[in-house]
C-alpha positions as CSV (number, residue, x, y, z in Angstrom):
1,X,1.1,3.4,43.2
2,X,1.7,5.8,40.8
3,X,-0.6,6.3,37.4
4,X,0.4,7.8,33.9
5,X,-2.5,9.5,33.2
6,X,-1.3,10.2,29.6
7,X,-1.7,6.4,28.7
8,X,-5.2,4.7,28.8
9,X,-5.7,3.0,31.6
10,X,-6.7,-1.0,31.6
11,X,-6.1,-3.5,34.0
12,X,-7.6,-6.3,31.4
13,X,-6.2,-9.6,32.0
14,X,-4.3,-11.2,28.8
15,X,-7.7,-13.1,28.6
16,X,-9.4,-10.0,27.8
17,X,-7.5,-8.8,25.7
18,X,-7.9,-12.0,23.3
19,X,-11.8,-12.2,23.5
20,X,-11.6,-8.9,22.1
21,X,-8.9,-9.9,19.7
22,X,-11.2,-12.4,18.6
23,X,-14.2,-9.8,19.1
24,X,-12.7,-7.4,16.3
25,X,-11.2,-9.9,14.1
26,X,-14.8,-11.4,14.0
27,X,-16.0,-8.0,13.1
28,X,-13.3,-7.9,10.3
29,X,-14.4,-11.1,8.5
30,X,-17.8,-10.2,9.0
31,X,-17.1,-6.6,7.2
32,X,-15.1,-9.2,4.3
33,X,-18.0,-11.2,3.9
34,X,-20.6,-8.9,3.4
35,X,-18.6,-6.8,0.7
36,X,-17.8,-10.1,-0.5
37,X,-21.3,-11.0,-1.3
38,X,-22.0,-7.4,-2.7
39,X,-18.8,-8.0,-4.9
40,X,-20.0,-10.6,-6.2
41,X,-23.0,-9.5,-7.2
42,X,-21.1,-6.7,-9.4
43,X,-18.2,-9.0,-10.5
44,X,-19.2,-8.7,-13.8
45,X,-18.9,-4.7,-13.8
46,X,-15.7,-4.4,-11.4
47,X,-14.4,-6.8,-14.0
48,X,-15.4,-5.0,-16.5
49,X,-13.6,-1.8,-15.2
50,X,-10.5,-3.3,-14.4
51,X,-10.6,-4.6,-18.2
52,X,-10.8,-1.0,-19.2
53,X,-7.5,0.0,-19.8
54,X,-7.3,-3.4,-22.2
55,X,-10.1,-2.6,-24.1
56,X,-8.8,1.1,-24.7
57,X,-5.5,-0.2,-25.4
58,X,-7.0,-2.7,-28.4
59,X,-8.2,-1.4,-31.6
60,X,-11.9,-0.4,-31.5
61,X,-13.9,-3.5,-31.4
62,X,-10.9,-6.7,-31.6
63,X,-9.9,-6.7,-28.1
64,X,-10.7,-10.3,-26.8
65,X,-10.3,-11.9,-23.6
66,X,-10.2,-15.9,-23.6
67,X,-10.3,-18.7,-21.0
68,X,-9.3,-21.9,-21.6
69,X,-10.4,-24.2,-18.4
70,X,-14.1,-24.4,-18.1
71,X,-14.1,-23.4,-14.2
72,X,-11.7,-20.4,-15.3
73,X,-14.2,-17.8,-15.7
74,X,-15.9,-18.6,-12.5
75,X,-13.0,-18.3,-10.3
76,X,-12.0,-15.0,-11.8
77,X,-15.5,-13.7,-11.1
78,X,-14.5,-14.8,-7.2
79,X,-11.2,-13.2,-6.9
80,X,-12.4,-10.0,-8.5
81,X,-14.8,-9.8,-5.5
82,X,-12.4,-10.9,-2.9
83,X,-10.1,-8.1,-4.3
84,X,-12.8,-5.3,-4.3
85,X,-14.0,-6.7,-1.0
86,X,-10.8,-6.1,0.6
87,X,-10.7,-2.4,-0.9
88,X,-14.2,-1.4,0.5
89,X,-13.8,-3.3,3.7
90,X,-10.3,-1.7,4.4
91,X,-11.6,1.0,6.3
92,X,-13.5,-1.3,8.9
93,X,-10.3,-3.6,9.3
94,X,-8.1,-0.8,9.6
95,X,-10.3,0.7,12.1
96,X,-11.0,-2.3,14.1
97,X,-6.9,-3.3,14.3
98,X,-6.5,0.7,15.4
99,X,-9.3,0.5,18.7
100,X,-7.3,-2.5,19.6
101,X,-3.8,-1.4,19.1
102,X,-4.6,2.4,20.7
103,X,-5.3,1.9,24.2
104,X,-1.9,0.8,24.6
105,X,-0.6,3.9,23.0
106,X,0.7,7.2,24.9
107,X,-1.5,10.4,23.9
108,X,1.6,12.0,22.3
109,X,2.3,8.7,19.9
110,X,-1.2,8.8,19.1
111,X,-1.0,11.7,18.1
112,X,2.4,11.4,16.2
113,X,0.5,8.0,14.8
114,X,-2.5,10.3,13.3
115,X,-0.7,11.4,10.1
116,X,0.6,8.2,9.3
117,X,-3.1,6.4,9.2
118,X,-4.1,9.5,6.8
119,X,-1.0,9.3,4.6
120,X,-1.5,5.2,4.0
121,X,-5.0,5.2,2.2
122,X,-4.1,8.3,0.7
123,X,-0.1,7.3,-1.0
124,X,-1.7,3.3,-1.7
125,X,-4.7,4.8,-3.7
126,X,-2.5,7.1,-5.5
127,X,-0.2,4.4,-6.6
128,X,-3.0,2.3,-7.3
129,X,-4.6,4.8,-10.2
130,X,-1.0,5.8,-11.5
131,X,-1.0,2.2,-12.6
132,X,-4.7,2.3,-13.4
133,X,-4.3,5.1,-15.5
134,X,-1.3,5.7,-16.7
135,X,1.1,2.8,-16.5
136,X,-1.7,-0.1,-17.5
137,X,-2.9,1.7,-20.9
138,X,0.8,2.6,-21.8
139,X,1.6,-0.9,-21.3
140,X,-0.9,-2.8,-22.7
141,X,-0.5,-0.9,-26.2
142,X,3.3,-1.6,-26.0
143,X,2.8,-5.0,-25.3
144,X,0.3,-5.0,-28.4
145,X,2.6,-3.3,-30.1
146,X,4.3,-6.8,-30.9
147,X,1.8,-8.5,-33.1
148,X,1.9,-8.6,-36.7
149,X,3.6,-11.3,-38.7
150,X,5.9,-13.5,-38.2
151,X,7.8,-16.3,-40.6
152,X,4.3,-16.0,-42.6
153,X,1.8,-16.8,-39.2
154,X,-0.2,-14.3,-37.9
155,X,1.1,-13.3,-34.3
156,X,-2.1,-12.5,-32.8
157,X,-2.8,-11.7,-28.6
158,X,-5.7,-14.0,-26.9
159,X,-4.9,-12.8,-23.3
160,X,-6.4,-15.1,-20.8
161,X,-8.7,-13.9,-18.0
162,X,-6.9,-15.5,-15.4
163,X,-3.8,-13.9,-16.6
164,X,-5.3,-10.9,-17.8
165,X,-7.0,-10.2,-13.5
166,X,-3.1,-11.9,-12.1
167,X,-1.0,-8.7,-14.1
168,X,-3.8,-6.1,-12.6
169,X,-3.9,-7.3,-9.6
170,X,0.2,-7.1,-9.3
171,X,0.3,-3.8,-11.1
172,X,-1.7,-2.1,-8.5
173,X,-0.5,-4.0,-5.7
174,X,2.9,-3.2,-6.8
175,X,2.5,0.4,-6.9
176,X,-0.1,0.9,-4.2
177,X,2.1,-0.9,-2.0
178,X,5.1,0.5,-3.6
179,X,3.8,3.8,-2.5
180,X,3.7,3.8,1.0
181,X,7.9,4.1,1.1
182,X,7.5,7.6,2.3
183,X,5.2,6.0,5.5
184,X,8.1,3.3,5.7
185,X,10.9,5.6,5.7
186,X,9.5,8.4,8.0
187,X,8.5,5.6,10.8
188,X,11.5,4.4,10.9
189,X,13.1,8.1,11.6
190,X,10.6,8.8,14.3
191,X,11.7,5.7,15.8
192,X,15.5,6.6,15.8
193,X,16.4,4.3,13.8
194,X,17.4,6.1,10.7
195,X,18.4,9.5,10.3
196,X,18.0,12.2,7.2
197,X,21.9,11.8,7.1
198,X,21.9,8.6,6.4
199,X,19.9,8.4,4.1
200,X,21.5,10.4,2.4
201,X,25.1,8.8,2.3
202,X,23.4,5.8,1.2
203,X,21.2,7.6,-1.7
204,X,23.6,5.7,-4.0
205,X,22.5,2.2,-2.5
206,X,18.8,3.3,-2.1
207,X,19.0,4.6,-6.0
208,X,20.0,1.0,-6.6
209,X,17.5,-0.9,-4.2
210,X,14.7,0.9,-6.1
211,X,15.9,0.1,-9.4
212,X,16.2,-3.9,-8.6
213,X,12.8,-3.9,-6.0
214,X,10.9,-2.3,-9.1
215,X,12.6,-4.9,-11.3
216,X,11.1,-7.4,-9.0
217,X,7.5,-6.4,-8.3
218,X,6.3,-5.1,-12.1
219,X,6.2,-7.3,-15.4
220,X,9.3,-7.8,-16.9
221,X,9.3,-5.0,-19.4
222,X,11.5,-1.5,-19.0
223,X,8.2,0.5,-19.1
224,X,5.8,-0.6,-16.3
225,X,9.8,-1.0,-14.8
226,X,10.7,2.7,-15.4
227,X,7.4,4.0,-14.3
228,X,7.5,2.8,-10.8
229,X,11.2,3.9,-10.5
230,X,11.2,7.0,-11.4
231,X,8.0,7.8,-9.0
232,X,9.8,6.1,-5.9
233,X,13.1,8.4,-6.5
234,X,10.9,10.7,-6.0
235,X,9.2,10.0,-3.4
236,X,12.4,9.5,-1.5
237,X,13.6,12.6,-1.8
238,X,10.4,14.0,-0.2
239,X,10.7,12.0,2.4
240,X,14.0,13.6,2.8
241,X,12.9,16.8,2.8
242,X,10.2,16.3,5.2
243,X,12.9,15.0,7.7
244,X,14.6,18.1,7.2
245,X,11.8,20.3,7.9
246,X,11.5,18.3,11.0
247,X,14.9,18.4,12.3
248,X,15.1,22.2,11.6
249,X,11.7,22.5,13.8
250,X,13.3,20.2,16.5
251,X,16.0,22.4,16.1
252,X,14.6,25.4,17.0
253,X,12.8,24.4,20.1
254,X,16.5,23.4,21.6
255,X,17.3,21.8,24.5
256,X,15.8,24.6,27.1
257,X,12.7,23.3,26.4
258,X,13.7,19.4,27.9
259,X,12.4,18.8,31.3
260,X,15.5,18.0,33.5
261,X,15.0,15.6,36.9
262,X,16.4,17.2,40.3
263,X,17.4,14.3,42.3
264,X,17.2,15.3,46.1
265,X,19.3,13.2,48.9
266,X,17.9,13.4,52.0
267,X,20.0,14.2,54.7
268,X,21.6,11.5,57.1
């Protein structure tokens, strides 16, 4: 019978393979649940640091946050941990999910796997502090920007700590996740599914699917709006160009380098 060596071999029956399923995912809760518990312990200071760009965003000493359900501020303090647990615990999941999905993989779409695994961590986290640090504070003091007086009653901002943790959370996510189209788009070219050229034909459509996906996914105000935009147009056209680079290196090695099959026919 013959073997390809380049895959990793198993002969695991399908019961195997879900005890270890169940073996990693077990592993993955258990990785939750302990950064859940040290979370929780710091809720007060994650909180604190996602509050940041509030406080900075208020005058010096009248920014205010307010709950107005007794059991509010507790279950804030629990989704603050939850969220940084899944943050520090990322790593673990991801790697679990990757020894289960790998031995199923051929060496060369391991290897063509690699940069994708480093580019994901690396494009969410940089989405994630462009709405930390930049699109949050410019926000904030724009949405500020609108109290004053109105009809002869003070128009004053008492944002809730639910609400106040519910717009971070989506800002990050939003962007973080919003991110990763580069990852998307380039998978999805490896695959043969879409080409560089057709991409760009339908620059015109994409241009507009950006527009109306950051619409979406970000408060509705034309700032937080704009700033997400304008990064993903960008991030499109790299993607473009790195598919470029590729076909011109694909292009250069030729087609003398493909292995071609002789078929012999025996004699009668």
């Amino acid at each position: 019978m013959l073997r390809i060596r380049d895959i990793d071999e198993t002969q695991a029956p399908l019961l195997e393979h879900l005890l270890e399923l169940r073996a990693r995912l077990v592993r993955c809760v258990i990785a939750l649940g302990i950064t859940f518990a040290i979370c929780l312990y710091f809720a007060d200071d994650i909180f604190g640091f996602l509050a940041r760009p509030l406080t900075e965003a208020f005058p010096p000493g009248q920014g205010k946050l307010v709950y107005t359900k007794l059991y509010e501020a507790f279950f804030v303090e629990i989704k603050v941990a939850l969220f940084a647990a899944f943050f520090l615990s990322f790593p673990v999941i991801a790697n679990q999910l990757w020894a289960f999905i790998a031995p199923g993989l051929y060496a060369k779409e391991k290897k063509a796997f690699l940069p994708f695994l480093v580019a994901t961590p690396v494009l969410f986290t940089s989405g994630a502090a462009l709405a930390y640090f930049v699109v949050m504070p410019t926000a904030f003091k724009w949405f500020l920007g609108f109290e004053g007086t109105r009809g002869g009653l003070k128009l004053e901002a008492l944002p809730g700590t639910g609400d106040y943790l519910s717009l971070v959370m989506q800002f990050i996510l939003a962007f973080g996740i919003s991110f990763l189209l580069p990852v998307l788009l380039l998978l999805l070219n490896r695959a043969g599914l879409v080409t560089r050229q057709q991409l760009v034909t339908m620059r015109r459509y994409v241009i507009v699917a950006i527009t109306i996906v950051a619409a979406v996914i970000t408060p509705p105000d034309v700032v937080s709006q704009l700033m997400l935009a304008i990064p993903l147009f960008l991030l499109f056209e790299a993607s473009l160009l790195i598919m470029w680079f590729g076909d011109r290196k694909a292009a250069k090695a030729g087609v003398a380098g493909v292995p071609t099959t002789v078929v012999t026919v025996p004699g009668d």
